[in-house]
C-alpha positions in Angstrom: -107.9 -53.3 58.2 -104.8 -51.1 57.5 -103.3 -53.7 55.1 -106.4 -54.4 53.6 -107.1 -50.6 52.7 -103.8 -50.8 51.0 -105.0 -52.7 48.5 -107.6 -50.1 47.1 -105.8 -48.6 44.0 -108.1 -45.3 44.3 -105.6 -44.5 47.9 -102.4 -42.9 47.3 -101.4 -43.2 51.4 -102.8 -45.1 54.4 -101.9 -43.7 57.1 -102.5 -46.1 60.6 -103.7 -43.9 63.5 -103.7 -44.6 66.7 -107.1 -45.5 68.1 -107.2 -42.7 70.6 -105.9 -39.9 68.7 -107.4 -36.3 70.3 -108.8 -33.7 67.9 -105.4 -32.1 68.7 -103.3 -34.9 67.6 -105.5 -35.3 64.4 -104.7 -31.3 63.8 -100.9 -31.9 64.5 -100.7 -34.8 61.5 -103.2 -32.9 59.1 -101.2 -29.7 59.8 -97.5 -31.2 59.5 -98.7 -33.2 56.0 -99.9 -29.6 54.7 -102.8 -30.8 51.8 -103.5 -29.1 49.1 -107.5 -29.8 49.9 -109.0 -31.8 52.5 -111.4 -34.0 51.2 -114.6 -35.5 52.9 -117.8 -37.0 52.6 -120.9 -34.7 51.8 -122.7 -34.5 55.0 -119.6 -35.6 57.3 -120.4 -35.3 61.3 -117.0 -34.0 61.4 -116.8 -31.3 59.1 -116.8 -28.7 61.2 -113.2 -29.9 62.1 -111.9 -30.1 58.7 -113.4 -26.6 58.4 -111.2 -25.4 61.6 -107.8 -27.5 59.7 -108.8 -26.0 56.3 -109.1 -22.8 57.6 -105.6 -22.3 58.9 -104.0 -23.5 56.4 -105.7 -21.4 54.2 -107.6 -24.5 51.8 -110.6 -25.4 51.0 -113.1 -28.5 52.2 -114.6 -30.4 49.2 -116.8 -32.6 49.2 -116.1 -35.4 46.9 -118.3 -38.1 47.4 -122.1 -38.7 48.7 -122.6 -40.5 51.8 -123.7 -44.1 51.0 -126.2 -45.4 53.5 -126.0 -48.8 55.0 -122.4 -48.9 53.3 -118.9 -49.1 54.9 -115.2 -49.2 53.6 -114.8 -52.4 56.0 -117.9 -53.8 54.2 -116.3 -53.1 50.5 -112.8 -55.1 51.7 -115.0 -57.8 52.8 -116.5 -58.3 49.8 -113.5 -57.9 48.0 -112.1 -60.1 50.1 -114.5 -63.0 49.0 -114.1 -62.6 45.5 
């Protein structure tokens, strides 16, 4: 999946994660890459953490896309994929 997210042109970075990062390895990265924003998805389950990140280091949270139901970024590649 990591390769195949590389070849969205609307990403500047992938990043590959670990499968098992904590919510305190996920603060370490988000913390040491410093963003200008933190982006998300309008009615994210895990805002509240970008919140917390955005908070100390003084950012905001903006939503920048609706959630799409029944939709998936692995579905999109697929698709892709087949074209």
């Amino acid at each position: 999946m990591y390769y195949q997210l590389r070849k969205l042109i609307s990403f500047d970075y992938v990043i590959k994660l670990p499968p098992n990062m904590t919510n305190t390895d996920y603060d370490a990265l988000v913390f040491a890459l410093k963003p200008a924003i933190i982006a998300t998805t309008k009615g994210d389950s895990n805002r509240i953490h970008k919140e917390r990140q955005a908070t100390a280091l003084q950012v905001e949270v903006i939503d920048v896309v609706e959630l799409v139901e029944n939709q998936s970024t692995t579905r999109l590649i697929q698709v892709l994929n087949e074209i």
